[in-house]
N, C-alpha and C positions, 0 to 999 in steps of 0.2 A: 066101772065105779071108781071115785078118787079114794085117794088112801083116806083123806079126810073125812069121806062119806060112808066109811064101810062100821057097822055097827060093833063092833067085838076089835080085840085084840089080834086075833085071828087072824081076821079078814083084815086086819091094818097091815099085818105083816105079809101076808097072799098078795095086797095087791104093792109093797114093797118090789117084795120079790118081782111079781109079774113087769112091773116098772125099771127096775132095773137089768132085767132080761132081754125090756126090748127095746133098750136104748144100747144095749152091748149087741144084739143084732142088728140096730141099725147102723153103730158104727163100723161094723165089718162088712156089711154090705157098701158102705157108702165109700171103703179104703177100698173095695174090688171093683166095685164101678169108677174111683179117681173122682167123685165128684159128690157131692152132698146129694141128697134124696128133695124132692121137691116135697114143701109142704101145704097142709089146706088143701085148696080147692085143684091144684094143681099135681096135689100126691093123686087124690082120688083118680082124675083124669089120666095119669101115667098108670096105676096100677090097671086100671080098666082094660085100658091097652095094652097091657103086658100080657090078658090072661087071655083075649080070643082078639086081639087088632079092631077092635071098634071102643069109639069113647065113650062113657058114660051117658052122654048127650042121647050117642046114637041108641045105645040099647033100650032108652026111655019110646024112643018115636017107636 
């Protein structure tokens, strides 16, 4: 949900937070890998493959 879309105060500030969390884990992941994180359709495909070695493509067939 975007921070814009979340109904309460609350939940604007939840999904701050959560936003800001995971943009401070991406950049420390992306200073230990030396390279930016691929994004879109391209993140999905690397992540896929990170967690058992077949692409997204493959796990659909």
């Amino acid at each position: 949900m975007g921070i814009e879309n979340a109904p309460t105060e609350k939940g604007k500030e939840g999904a701050r937070g959560l936003h800001k969390s995971a943009r401070a884990e991406e950049r420390k992941v992306e200073a230990e890998k030396g390279s930016d994180l691929a994004k879109g359709a391209d993140r999905v495909e690397e992540r896929a493959k990170s967690s058992d070695g077949k692409g997204a493509g493959d796990k659909q067939r």
